[in-house]
C-alpha positions in Angstrom: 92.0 124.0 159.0 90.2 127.7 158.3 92.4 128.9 161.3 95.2 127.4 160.0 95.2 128.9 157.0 94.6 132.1 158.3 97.9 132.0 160.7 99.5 131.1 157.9 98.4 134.5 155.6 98.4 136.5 158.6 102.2 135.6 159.0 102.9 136.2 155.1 101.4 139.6 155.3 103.1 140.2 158.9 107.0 139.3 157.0 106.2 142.0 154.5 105.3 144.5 156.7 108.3 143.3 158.9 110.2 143.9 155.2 108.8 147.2 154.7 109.6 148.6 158.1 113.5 147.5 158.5 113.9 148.7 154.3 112.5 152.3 155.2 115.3 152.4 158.1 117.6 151.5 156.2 117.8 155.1 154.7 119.1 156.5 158.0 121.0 153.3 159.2 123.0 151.0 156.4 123.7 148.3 159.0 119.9 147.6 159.2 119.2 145.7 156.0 121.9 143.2 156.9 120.2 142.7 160.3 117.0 142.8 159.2 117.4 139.9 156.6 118.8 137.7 158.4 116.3 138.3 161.9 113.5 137.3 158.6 115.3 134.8 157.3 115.8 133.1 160.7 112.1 133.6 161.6 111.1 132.0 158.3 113.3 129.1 159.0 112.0 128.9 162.5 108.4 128.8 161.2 109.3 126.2 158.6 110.0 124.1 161.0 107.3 124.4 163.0 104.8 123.7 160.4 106.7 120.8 159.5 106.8 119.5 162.7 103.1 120.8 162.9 102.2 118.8 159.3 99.6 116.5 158.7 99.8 113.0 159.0 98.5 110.5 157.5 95.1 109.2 158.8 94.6 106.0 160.3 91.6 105.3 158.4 93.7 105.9 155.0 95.8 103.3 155.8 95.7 99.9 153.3 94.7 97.3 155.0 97.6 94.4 154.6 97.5 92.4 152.1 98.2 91.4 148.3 100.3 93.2 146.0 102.1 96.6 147.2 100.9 99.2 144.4 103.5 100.9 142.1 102.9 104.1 143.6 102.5 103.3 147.4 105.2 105.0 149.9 105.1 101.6 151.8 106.8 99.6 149.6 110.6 98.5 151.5 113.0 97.4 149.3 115.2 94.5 150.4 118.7 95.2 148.9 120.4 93.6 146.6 117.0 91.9 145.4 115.3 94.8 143.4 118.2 96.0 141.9 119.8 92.3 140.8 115.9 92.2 139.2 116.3 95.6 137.5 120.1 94.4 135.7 118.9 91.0 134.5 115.3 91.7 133.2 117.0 93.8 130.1 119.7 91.4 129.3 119.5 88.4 127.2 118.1 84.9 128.0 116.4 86.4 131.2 115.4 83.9 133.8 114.3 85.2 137.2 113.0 83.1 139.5 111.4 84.9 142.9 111.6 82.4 145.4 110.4 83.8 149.4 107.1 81.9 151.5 103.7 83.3 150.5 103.2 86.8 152.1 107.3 87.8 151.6 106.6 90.4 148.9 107.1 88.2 145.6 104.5 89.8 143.4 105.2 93.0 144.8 108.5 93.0 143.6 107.9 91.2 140.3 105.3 94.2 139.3 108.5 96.4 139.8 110.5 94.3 138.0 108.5 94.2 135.1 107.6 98.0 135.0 111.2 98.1 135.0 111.2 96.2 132.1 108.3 98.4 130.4 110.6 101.4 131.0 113.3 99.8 128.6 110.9 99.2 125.4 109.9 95.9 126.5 106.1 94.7 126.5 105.1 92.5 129.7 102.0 90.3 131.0 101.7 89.1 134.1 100.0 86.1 134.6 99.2 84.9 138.1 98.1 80.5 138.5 95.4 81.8 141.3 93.4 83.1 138.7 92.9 79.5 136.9 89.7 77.5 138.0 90.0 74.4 138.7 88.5 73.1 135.2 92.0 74.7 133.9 93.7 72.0 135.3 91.8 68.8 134.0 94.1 68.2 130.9 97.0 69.8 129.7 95.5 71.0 126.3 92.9 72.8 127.9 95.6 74.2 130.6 97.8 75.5 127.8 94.8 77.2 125.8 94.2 78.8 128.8 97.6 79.9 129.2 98.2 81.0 125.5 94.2 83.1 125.6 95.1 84.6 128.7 98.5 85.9 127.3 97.0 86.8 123.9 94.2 88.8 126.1 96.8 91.2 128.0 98.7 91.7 124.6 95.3 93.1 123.2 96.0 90.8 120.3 93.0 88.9 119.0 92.7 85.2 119.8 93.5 82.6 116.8 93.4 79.7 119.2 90.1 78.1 117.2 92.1 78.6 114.1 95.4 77.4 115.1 95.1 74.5 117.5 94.3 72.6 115.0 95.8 69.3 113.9 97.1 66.2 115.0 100.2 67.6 116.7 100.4 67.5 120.7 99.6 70.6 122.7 103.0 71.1 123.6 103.5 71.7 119.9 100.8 73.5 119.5 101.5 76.1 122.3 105.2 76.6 121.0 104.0 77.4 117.2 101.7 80.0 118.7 104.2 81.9 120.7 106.6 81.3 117.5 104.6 82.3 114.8 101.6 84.6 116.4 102.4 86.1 119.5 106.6 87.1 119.1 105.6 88.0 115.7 102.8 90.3 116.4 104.1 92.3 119.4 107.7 92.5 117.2 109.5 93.5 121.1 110.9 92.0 123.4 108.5 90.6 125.7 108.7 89.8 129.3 106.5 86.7 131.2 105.7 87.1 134.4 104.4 83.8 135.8 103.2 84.5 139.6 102.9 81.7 142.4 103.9 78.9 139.9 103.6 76.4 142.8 100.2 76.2 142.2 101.0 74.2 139.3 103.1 71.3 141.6 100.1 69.4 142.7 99.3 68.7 139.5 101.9 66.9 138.4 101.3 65.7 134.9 101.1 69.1 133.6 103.3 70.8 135.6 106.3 68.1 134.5 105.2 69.1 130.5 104.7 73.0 131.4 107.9 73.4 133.1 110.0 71.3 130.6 108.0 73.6 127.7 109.0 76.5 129.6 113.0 75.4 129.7 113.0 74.4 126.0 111.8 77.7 125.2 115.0 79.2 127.4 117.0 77.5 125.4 115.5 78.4 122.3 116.2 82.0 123.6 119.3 81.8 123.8 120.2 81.4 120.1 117.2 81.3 117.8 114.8 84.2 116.8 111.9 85.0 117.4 112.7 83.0 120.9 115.8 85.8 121.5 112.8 88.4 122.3 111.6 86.0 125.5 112.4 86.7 128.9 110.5 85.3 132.3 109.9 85.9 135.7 108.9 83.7 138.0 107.8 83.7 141.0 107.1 80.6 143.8 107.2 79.8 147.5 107.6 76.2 147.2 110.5 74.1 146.4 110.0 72.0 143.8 109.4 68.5 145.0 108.2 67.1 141.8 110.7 64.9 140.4 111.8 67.1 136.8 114.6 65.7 134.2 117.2 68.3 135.2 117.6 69.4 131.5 113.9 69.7 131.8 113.5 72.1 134.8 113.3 76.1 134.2 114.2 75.7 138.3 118.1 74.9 138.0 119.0 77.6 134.8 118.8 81.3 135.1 118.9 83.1 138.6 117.3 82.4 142.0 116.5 85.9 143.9 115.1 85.0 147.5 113.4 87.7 149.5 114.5 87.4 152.9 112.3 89.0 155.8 112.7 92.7 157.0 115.9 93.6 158.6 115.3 95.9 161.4 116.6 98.7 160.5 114.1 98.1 157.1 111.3 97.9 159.9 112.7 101.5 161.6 112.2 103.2 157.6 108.6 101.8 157.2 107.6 103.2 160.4 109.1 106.3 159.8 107.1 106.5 156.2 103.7 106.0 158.7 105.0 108.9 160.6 106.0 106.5 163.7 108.8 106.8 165.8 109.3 104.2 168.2 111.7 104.0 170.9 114.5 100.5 170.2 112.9 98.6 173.1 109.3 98.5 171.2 110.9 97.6 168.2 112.9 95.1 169.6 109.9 93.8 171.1 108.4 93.7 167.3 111.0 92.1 165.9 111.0 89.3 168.2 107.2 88.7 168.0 107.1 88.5 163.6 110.4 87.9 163.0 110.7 90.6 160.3 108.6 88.8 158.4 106.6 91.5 155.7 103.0 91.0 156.3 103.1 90.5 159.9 104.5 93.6 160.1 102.2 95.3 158.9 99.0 94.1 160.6 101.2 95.3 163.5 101.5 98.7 162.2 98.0 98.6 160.7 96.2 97.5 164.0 98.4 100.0 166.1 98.2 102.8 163.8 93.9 102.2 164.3 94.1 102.8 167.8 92.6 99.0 168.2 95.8 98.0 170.7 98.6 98.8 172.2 102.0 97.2 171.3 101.4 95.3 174.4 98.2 94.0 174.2 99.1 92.8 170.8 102.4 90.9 172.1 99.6 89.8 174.4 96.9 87.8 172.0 99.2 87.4 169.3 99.0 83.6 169.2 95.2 83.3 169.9 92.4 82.8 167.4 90.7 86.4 168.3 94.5 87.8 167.7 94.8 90.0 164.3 97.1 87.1 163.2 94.3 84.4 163.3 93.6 83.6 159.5 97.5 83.6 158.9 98.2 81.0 161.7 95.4 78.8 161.0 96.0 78.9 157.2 99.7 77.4 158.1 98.6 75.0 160.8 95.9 73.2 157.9 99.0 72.4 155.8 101.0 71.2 158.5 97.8 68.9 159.5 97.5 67.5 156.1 101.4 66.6 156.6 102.1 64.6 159.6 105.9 64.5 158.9 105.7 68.0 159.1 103.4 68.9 162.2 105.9 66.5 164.3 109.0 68.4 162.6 107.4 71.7 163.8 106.4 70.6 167.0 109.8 68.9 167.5 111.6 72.9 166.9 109.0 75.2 168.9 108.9 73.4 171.9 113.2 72.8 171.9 114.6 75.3 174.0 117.9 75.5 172.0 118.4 75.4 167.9 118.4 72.1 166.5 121.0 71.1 164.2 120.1 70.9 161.1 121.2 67.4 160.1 118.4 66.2 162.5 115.3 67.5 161.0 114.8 66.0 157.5 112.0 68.4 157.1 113.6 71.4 157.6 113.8 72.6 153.8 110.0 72.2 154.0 109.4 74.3 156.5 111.9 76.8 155.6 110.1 77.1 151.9 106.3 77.9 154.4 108.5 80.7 155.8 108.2 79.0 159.9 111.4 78.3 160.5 115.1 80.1 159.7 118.2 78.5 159.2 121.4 80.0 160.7 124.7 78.4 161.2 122.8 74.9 160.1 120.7 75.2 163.5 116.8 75.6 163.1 114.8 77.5 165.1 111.7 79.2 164.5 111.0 82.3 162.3 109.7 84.3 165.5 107.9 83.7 168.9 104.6 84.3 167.0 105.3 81.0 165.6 107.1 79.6 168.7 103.8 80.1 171.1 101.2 79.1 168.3 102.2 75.9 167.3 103.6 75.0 170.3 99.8 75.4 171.9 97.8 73.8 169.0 100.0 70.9 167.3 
């Protein structure tokens, strides 16, 4: 780096001198100050080059490792057009409903942190609440879910918590959570206020609360849409699951508002986050990529991580993909657990990877499921599989 930086003065000093000489000719010879700018202005955009071509990269072992929520101010972050900006429009407009809909591992908090900086950026206030977070305990009863749920909100706001003082009374939680986002926390913040509500899905197995949640969270839509302090509400949501708890349609927040689904990387999206790692691949290795992960986001990048560390080659990767020492291990085995605990679903899989051809649609009841875990794609009503990845796994072990 010393050397470098000594080159780099020793160059400097070398283009003034270079300056000095051709300006003292140019007292006997006019023509010489026209040459001898542009000999040093083509030998400064020569050397420009050369350092940028010469520039530091960035070092494997500053690389994130894959995983979780892409930070605001990361370079890695692909955006998936017309998603983000569809986001962007709606957040600031009245009666906002968003609801993120992709598998897990697609991007969906990632995107809703964006869309509710975006948000921040147009005077509005924000908390992002994610269901992961809740222990278990949260869920034994709905009153103690929706304390939870009102503290935790309160909490981000900075506003103190009146829950001991105003969940009082005879009247049902429902109530009670509605008159505290009515007449303490809308009042209080005196904005507009945005609720992001990450991997809502969480709440599905729990069906009792999640049928008096949801239906609390559509009445308070509607209140939005023509009632203060309700006018000052806006959500996003986000989930990976369809909803296959049976809601009153005029109960569910999942048929008003607007659906954004993430859809995997397109390849020319996979081309621009190799060029921000500094890669340059030739067509056939990304070709070769694309067939192995489908485009899917996270998959990606343990590729690009685990190459970028000098722990593989592209081949060797294609090679032990599908087997448990593979990179992709805890990924795989996480999906093929929830296809064990669903028999209908293991044989709908099995049924697809080990079909040469796409399946119409109409035969695999199942398919909507599978979509939702992010295995299989959908095009021209055949089903296939999302990627080979998914093709040689299950295929081996169901």
């Amino acid at each position: 780096m010393m050397k470098q930086h000594i080159l780099d003065i020793s160059t400097f000093v070398g283009g003034l001198a270079a300056i000095w000489f051709f300006w003292d000719l140019c007292d006997k010879n006019n023509y010489c100050f026209p040459l001898a700018a542009l000999i040093i202005v083509l030998a400064g955009v020569g050397w420009i080059g050369y350092r940028w071509q010469k520039r530091p990269r960035r070092k494997p072992d500053d690389l994130d490792m894959p995983g979780g929520t892409v930070p605001l101010d990361s370079l890695f972050y692909v955006e998936r057009p017309p998603a983000e900006k569809t986001c962007y429009d709606l957040i600031v407009k009245d009666d906002a409903l968003i609801r993120i809909k992709a598998p897990r591992q697609m991007g969906k908090s990632s995107l809703m942190v964006r869309v509710l900086h975006h948000a921040e950026q147009h005077e509005h206030r924000s908390v992002c609440l994610s269901f992961q977070q809740a222990d278990k305990a949260i869920f034994g009863s709905l009153d103690q879910f929706l304390q939870w749920f009102c503290s935790n909100i309160a909490n981000q706001l900075d506003l103190p918590d009146k829950l001991p003082e105003r969940w009082q009374g005879v009247m049902g939680s429902m109530s009670k959570c509605t008159n505290y986002f009515e007449e303490y926390l809308l009042v209080q913040i005196n904005t507009r206020l945005v609720l992001g509500l990450d991997e809502v899905d969480m709440i599905f197995e729990h069906h009792d609360i999640a049928k008096e949640f949801f239906g609390l969270l559509r009445a308070w839509f509607e209140k939005g849409r023509n009632k203060e302090p309700w006018k000052r509400l806006r959500f996003v949501l986000t989930h990976s699951q369809e909803v296959y708890i049976p809601l009153d349609m005029k109960q569910s927040p999942f048929n008003v508002g607007t659906a954004v689904d993430l859809p995997p990387f397109t390849q020319a999206q996979v081309v621009d986050l190799l060029r921000r790692y500094g890669l340059v691949w030739p067509e056939e290795n990304i070709a070769k990529l694309m067939a192995l992960v489908g485009g899917h986001p996270y998959l990606v990048q343990v590729a690009i991580y685990q190459l970028t560390q000098g722990q593989m080659t592209l081949e060797k990767l294609i090679a032990i993909a599908s087997h448990e020492e593979g990179p992709y291990s805890d990924h795989l085995r996480r999906h093929r657990v929830n296809l064990e605990e669903h028999a209908e679903l293991a044989t709908a899989i099995k049924t697809i990877v080990t079909t040469v051809d796409p399946i119409p649609v109409r035969e695999v009841k199942e398919v909507f499921k599978l979509r939702s875990m992010g295995l299989v794609k959908v095009i021209d009503d055949q089903v296939m599989p999302l990627c080979e990845l998914y093709r040689r796994y299950f295929s081996e072990r169901l």
